[in-house]
NUNUNU-952450 format. One record per residue (C-alpha): residue in one letter; x negated, y negated, z. Coordinates in pm, whole numbers, plus 50000, padded with zeros to 5 digits. Layout:
BEGIN
@residuo A | xx X | yy Y | zz Z $
...
This chain:
BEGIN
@residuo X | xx 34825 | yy 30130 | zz 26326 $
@residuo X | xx 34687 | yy 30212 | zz 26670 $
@residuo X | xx 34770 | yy 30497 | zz 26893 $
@residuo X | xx 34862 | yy 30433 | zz 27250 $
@residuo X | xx 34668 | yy 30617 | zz 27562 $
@residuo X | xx 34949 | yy 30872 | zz 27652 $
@residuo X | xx 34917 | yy 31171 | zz 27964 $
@residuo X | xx 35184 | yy 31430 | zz 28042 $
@residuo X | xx 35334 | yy 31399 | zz 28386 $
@residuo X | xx 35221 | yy 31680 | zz 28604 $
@residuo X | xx 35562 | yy 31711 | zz 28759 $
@residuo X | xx 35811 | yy 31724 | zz 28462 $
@residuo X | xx 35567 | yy 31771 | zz 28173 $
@residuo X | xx 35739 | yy 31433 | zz 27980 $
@residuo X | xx 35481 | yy 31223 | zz 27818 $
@residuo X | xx 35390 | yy 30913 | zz 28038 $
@residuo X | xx 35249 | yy 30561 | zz 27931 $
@residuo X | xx 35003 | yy 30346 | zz 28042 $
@residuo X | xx 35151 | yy 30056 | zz 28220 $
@residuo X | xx 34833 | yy 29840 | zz 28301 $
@residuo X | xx 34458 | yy 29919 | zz 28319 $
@residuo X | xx 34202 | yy 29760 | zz 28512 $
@residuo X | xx 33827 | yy 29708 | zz 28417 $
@residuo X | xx 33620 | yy 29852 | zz 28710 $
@residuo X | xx 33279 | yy 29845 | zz 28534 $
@residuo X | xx 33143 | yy 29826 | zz 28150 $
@residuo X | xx 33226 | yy 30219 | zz 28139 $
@residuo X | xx 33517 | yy 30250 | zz 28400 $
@residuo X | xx 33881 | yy 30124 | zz 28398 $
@residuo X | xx 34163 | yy 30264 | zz 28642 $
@residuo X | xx 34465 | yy 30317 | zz 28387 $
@residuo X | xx 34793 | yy 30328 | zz 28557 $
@residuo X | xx 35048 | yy 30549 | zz 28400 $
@residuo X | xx 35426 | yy 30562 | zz 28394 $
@residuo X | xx 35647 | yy 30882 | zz 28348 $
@residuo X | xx 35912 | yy 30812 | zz 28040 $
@residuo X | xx 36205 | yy 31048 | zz 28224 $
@residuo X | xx 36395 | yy 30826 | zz 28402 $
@residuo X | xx 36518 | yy 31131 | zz 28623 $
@residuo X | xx 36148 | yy 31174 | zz 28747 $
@residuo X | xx 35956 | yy 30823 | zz 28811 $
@residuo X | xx 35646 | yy 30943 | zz 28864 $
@residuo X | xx 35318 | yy 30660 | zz 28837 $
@residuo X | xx 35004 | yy 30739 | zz 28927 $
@residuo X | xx 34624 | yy 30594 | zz 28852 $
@residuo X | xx 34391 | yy 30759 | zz 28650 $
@residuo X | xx 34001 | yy 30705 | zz 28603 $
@residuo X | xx 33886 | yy 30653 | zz 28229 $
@residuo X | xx 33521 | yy 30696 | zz 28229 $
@residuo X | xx 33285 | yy 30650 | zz 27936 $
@residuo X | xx 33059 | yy 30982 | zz 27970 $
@residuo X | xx 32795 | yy 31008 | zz 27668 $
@residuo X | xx 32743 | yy 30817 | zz 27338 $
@residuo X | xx 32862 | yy 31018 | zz 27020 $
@residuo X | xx 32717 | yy 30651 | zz 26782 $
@residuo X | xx 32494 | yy 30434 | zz 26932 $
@residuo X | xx 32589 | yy 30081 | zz 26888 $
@residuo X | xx 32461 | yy 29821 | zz 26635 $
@residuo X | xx 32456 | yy 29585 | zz 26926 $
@residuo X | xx 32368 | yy 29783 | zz 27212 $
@residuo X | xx 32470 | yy 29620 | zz 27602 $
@residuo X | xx 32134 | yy 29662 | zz 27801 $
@residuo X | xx 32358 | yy 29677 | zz 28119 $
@residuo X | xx 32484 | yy 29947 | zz 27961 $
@residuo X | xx 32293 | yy 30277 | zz 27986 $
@residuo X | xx 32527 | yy 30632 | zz 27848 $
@residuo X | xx 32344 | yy 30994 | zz 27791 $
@residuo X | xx 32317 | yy 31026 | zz 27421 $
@residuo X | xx 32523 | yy 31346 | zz 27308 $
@residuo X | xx 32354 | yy 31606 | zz 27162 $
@residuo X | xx 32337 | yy 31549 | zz 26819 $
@residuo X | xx 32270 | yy 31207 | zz 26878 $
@residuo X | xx 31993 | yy 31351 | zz 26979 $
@residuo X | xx 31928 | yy 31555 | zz 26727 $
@residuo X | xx 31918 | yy 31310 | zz 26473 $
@residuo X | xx 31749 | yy 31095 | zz 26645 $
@residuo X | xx 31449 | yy 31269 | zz 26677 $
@residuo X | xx 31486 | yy 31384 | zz 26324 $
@residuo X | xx 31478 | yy 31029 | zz 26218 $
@residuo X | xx 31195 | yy 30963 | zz 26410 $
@residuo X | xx 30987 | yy 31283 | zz 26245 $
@residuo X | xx 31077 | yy 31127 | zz 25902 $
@residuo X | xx 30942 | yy 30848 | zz 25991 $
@residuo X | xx 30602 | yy 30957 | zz 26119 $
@residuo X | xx 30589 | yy 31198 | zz 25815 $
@residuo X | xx 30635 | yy 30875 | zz 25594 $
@residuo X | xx 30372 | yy 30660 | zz 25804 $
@residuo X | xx 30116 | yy 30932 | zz 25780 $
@residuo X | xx 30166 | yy 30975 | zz 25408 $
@residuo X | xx 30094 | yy 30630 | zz 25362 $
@residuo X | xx 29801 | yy 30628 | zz 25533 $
């Protein structure tokens, strides 16, 4: 079961839904929301932005370049450690 993208309305606090979204770039979609209190109305456009990797990707888009969260990071460079320490061992 999936969860839909849901926002409070800053003017009556009533949870709003998206209504459409539109793909700007690989990592950027405007995501237009709708207020569910009749008695208010309120829509507006909000910016969903991709901002760091938390997994990279089995199959990684090269037009697609994130910062690597920290512990990403982390493990990365663990990995990579382990793997020099096992290279040099069998050497």
């Amino acid at each position: 079961m999936s969860r839909q993208l849901t926002m409070q309305c800053g003017h009556c606090r009533h949870v709003a839904n998206v209504r459409s979204s539109r793909e700007m770039t690989a990592t950027y979609r405007e995501v237009t929301f709708r207020c569910t209190n009749d008695m208010c109305g309120h829509s507006w456009v909000a910016d969903l932005i991709a901002v760091r990797t938390t997994s990279p990707s089995a199959c990684p888009n090269p037009d697609v370049q994130l910062p690597f969260a920290r512990n990403v990071l982390i493990r990365t460079i663990v990995h990579q450690m382990e793997l020099a320490l096992m290279d040099a061992a069998n050497d």
